[in-house]
C-alpha positions in Angstrom: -27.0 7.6 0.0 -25.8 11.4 0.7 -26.1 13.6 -1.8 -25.1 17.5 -2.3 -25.8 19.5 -5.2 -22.9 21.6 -6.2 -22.8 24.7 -8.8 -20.5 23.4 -11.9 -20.0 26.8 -12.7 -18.1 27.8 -9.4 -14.8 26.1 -8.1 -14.9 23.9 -5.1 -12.0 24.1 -2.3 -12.0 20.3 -1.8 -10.0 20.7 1.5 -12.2 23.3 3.1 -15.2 21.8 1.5 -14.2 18.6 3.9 -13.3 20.1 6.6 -16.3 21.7 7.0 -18.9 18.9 6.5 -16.9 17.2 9.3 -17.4 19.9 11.4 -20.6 20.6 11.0 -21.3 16.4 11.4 -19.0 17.2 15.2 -21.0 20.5 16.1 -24.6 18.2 15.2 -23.4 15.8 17.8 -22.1 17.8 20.3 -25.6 19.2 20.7 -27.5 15.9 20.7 -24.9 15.1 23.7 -23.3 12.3 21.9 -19.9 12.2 24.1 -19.6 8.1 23.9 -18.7 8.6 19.9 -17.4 11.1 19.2 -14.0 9.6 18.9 -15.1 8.6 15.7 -15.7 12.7 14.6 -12.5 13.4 16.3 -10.1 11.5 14.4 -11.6 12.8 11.0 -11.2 16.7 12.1 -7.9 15.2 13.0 -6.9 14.2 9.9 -8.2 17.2 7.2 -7.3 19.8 9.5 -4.1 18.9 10.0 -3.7 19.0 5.9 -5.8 22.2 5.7 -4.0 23.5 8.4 -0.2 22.6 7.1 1.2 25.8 5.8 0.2 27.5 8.6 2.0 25.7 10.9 5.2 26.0 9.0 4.9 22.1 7.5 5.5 21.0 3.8 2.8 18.9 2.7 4.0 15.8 1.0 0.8 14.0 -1.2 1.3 10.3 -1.3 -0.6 7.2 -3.2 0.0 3.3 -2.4 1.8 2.2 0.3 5.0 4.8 1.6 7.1 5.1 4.7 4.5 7.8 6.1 6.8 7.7 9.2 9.9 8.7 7.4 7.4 11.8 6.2 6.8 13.1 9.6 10.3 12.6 11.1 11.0 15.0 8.4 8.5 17.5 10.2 6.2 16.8 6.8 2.3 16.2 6.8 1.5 13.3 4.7 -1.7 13.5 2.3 -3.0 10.5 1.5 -4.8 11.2 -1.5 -7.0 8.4 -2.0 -9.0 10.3 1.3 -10.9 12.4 -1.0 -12.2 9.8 -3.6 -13.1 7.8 -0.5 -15.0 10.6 1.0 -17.0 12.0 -1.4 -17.8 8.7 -2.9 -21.0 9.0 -1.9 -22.1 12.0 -3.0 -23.2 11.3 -6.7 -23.4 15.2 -7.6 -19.5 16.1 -6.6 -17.7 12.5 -7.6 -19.7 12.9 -10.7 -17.7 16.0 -10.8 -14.3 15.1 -11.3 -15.1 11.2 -12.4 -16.2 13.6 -15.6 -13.6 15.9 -16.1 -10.8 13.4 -16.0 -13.0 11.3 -18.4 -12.3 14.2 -20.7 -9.1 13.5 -21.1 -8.8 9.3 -20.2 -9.7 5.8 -20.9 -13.4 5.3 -19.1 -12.0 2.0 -17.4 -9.4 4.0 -15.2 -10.1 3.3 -11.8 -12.5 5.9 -10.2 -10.4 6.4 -7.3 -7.8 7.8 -9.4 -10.5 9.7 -11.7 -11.3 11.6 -8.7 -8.3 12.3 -8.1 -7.1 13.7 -11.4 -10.5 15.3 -12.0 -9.5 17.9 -8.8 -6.2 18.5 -10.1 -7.5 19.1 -13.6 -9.3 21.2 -11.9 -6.9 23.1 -9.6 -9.4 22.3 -6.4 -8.0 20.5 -4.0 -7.2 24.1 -1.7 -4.2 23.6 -0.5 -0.5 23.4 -2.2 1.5 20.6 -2.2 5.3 20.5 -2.3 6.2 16.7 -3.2 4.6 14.0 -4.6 5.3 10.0 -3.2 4.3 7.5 -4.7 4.6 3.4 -5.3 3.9 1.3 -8.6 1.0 -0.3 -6.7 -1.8 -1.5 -6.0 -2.7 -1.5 -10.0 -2.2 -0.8 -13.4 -4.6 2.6 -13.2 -2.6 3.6 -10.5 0.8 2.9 -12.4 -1.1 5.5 -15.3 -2.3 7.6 -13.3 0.5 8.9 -10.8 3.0 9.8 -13.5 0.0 12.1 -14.9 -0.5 13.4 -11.6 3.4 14.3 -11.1 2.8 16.2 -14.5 -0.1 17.9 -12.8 1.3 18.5 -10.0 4.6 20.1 -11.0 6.1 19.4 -7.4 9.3 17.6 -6.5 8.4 13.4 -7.0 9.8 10.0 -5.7 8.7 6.7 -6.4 8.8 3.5 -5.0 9.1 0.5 -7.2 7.5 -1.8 -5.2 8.4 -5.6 -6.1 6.0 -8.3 -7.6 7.4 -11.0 -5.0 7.5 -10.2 -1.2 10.2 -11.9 0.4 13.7 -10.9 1.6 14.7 -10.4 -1.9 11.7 -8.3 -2.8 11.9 -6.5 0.7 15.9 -6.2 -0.1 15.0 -4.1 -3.2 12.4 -1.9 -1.9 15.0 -0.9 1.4 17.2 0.2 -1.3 14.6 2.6 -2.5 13.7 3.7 1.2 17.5 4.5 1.6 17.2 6.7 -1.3 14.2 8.5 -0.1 16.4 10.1 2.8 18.3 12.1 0.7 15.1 13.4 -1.4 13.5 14.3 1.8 16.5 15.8 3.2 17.1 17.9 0.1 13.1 19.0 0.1 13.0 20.0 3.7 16.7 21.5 4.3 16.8 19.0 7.2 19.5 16.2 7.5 18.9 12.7 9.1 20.9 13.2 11.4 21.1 11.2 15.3 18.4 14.3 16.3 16.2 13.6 13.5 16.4 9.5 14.0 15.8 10.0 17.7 12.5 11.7 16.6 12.0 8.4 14.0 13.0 6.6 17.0 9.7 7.9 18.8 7.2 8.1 16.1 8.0 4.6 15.4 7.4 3.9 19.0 4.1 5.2 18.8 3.7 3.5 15.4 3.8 0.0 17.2 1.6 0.9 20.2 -0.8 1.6 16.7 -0.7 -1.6 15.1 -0.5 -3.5 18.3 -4.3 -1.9 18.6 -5.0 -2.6 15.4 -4.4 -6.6 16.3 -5.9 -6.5 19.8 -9.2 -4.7 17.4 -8.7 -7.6 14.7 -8.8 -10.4 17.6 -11.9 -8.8 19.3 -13.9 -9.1 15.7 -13.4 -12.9 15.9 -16.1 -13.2 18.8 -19.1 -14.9 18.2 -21.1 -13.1 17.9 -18.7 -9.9 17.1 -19.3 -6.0 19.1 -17.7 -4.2 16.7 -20.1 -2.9 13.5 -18.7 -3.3 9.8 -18.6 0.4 9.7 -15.7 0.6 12.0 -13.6 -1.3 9.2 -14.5 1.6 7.2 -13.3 4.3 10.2 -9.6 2.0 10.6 -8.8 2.4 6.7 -8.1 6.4 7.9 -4.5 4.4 9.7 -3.0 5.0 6.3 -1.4 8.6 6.8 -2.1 8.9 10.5 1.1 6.1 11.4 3.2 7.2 14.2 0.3 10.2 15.4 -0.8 10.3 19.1 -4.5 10.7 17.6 -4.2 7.4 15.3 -3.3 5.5 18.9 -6.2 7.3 20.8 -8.8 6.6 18.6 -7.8 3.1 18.3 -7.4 2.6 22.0 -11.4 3.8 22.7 -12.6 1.9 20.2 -11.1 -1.1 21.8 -12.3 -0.1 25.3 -15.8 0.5 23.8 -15.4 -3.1 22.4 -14.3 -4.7 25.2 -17.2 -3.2 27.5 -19.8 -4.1 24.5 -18.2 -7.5 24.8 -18.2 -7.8 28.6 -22.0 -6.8 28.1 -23.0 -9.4 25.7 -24.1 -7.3 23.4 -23.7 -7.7 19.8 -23.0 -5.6 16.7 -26.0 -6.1 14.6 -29.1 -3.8 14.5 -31.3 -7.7 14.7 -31.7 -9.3 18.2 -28.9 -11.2 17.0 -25.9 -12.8 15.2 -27.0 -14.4 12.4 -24.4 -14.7 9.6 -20.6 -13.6 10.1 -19.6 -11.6 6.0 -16.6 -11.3 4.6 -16.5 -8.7 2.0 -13.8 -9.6 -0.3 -11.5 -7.1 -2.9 -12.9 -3.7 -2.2 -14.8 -1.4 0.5 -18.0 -0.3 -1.0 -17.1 3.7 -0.1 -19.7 4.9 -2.5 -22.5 3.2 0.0 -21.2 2.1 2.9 -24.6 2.1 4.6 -25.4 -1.3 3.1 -23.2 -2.9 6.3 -26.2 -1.2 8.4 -28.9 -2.7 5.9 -27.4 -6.0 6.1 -26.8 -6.2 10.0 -30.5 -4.7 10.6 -32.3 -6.7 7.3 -30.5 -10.1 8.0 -28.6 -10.1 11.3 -25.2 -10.0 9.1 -22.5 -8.5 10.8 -19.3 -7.8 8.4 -16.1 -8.8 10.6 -13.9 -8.4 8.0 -12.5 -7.3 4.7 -10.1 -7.8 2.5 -9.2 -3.5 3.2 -9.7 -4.3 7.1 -7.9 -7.3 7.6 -4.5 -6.7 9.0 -1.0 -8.5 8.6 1.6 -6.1 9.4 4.7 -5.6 11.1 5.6 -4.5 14.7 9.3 -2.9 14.6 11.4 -4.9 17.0 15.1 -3.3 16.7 14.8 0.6 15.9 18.5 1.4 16.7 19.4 -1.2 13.8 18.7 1.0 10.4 19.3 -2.1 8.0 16.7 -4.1 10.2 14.5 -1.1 9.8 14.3 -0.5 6.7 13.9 -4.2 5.9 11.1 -4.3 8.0 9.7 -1.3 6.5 10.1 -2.4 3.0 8.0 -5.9 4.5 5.2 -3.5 6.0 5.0 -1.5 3.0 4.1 -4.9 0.8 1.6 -5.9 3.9 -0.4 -2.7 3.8 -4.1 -3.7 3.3 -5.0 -4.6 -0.3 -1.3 -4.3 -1.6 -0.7 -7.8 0.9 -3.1 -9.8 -1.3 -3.6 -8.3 -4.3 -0.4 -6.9 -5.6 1.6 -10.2 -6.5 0.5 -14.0 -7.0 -2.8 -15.1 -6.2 -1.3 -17.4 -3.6 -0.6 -14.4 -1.7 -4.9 -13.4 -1.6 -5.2 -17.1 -0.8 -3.2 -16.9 2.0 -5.4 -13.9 3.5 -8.8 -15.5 2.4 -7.5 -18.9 4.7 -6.6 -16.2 7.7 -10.1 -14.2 7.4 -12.0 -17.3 6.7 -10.9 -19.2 9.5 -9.8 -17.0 12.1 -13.0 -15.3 11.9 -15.6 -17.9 11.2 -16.9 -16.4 8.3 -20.2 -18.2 6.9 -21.2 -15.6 3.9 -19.1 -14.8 1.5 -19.2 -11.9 -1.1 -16.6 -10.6 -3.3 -17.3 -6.5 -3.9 -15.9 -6.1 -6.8 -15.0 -2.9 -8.0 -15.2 -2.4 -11.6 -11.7 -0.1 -11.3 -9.6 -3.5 -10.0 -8.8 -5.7 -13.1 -5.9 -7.2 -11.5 -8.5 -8.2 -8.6 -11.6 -9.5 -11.1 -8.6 -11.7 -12.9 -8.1 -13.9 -9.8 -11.7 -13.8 -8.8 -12.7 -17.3 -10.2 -9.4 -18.9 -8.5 -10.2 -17.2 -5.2 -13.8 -18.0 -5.3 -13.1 -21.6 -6.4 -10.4 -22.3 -3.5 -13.4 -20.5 -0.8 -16.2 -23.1 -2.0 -14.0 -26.1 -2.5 -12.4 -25.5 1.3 -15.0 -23.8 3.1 -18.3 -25.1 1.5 -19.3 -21.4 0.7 -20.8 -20.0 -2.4 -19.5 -16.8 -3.3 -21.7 -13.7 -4.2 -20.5 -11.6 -7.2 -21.5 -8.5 -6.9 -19.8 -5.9 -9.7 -19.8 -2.1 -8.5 -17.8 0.9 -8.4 -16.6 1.9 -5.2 -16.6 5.2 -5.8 -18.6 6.4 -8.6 -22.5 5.4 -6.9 -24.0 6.4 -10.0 -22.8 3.0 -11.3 -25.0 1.0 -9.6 -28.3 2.5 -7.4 -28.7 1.2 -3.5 -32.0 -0.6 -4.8 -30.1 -2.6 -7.0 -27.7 -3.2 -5.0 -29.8 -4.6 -2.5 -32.1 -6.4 -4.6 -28.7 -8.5 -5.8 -27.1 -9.0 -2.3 -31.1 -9.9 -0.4 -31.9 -12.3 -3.5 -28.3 -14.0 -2.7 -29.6 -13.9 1.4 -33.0 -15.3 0.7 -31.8 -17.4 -1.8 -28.7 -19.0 -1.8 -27.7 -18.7 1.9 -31.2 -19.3 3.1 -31.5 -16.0 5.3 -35.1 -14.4 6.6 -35.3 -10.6 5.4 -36.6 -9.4 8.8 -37.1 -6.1 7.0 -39.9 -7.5 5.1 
């Protein structure tokens, strides 16, 4: 697990801070001559230095939580911000999470999702660098988040719009939510000075375009993971979740396109993803990515020949756009991809809509070991875990591994813990040998 010491007494420039470490993890690799992955460095400098760098190139920065028509954003000449990047990337490092995790504790309930701790902690704070000039945001995936936003508008002090984003998702639901996306021209019209006029759809027209070409990836990626054994290592899953505010971006489609090349070639080769001679057990990690120590993918693909080919963050069900001269199709579909993003498709509405992406995983992708991550933060998640869990043993003959973390906070739970809970389940239950041992 990384960890960094920081001064409490002195600020921190979150943005900066980020920026930098990702540079400095590019410049390490440049000179160990590292040129087949550096893709994956490439898209990160992409994405913070594009924020950092906003103002300067004469774009409003628009932050944004849950699912939001990021596309609309940047045909509006606006940078989107995705602010659950900067829980997610620090989540690791105990000394800086702590941090904010603390502050916002200051002020709210302990059982508010760390994600969004984080994230109030750097406004509390006034450190996240850079200034933002609107807030977006929907009433999902949870209840934290449904708290938490409206404090962060207040924090904020910036021009807001929210999506209500419907409990059912079908043509009614998607009905509702195009309504709101209709309404959200008119706010970005008024922030930017720009209208949405045939220009300004025209250049919707294109990122939209390039949006497709991203998804389509994105499918051919989630297609290649269903080989037995699978090329691609659980870490990339971690790498694709960075999709969110990159939709519609020339880089999003470039980094996705050499990761599928790379996989293909690994394919052609018969080589396999796991750090053991070979394929052993095919995981699904269910409910949430363990950001706080995502190095436990590597320990179980080198410990127990256990490749992750999917989770419930990873797995993909989205929408390619099919009309993009018809506006009402549009914005329907939008509304429909909105309600598919990862996590909000399974977890933001009846539990027969998780069961319906537990039978896609489970069966499209052969999955044999089955543990559900669950992060302390997701009550709405935990509350369904039993049915979920249930349905997975009763139609798939697999017992499920609880395993209660926070994703983000890793003082919660130590890596020797961690492992000692998910290598007694292994040796245990499923049966594995710990070739670590």
């Amino acid at each position: 697990m990384a960890t960094q010491n920081f001064d409490p007494t002195k600020p921190v420039n979150m943005i900066d801070l980020t920026c930098n470490q990702v540079d400095s993890i590019y410049q390490h690799m440049l000179s160990k001559g590292m040129p087949e992955v550096m893709w994956t460095v490439d898209i990160q400098k992409y994405v913070w230095e594009e924020v950092r760098d906003a103002k300067k190139n004469g774009k409003k920065l628009i932050a944004f939580g849950g699912p939001v028509p990021v596309t609309i954003i940047r045909a509006f000449d606006c940078i989107p911000f995705f602010l659950d990047t900067i829980p997610t990337r620090i989540a690791s490092m105990e000394d800086l999470a702590g941090r904010y995790i603390d502050e916002t504790e200051k002020y709210a309930p302990t059982s508010t999702c760390a994600i969004d701790k984080v994230q109030i902690g750097v406004a509390l704070k006034g450190e996240f660098g850079i200034d933002i000039d609107a807030f977006v945001h929907a009433t999902v995936p949870c209840d934290s988040a449904r708290i938490a936003y409206p404090m962060m508008e207040r924090l904020f002090g910036c021009p807001c719009f929210t999506f209500d984003c419907p409990f059912r998702h079908d043509e009614k639901g998607y009905a509702y939510l195009a309504q709101q996306i209709e309404a959200f021209i008119p706010f970005m019209e008024e922030l930017t000075g720009l209208k949405w006029d045939a220009g300004r759809y025209e250049k919707f027209k294109g990122i939209m375009e390039e949006s497709n070409k991203a998804f389509d990836l994105l499918t051919q990626l989630g297609d290649l993971r269903k080989k037995t054994p699978c090329v691609l290592p659980g870490r990339m899953l971690v790498l694709n979740e960075i999709v969110a505010p990159l939709a519609g971006t020339e880089a999003c489609t470039a980094m996705l396109q050499t990761q599928l090349e790379m996989g293909n070639m690994l394919a052609d080769m018969g080589m396999t993803a796991t750090r053991c001679p070979e394929e052993r057990y095919r995981v699904c990690l269910m409910q949430n990515m363990l950001w706080s120590n995502t190095g436990i993918m590597d320990w179980m693909e080198k410990c127990y020949g256990a490749i992750t080919v999917m989770d419930g963050f990873g797995y993909q069900d989205g929408v390619i756009f099919d009309d993009l001269d018809n506006w009402e199709r549009v914005k329907m579909q939008t509304a429909e991809s909105m309600l598919l993003t990862p996590m909000i498709h399974g977890a933001t509405g009846p539990t027969e809509y998780w069961l319906k992406v537990i039978d896609k995983m489970y069966e499209d992708y052969k999955v044999n070991v089955s543990i559900f991550m669950g992060h302390v933060g997701c009550k709405h998640t935990w509350a369904s875990g039993k049915i979920v869990t249930d349905y997975i043993q009763q139609k798939f003959g697999i017992p499920t591994l609880y395993v209660d973390v926070d994703a983000i906070d890793p003082r919660y739970k130590s890596n020797d813990e961690l492992r000692a809970q998910i290598g007694e389940y292994f040796e245990s239950v499923v049966g594995a040998e710990n070739f670590c041992k």
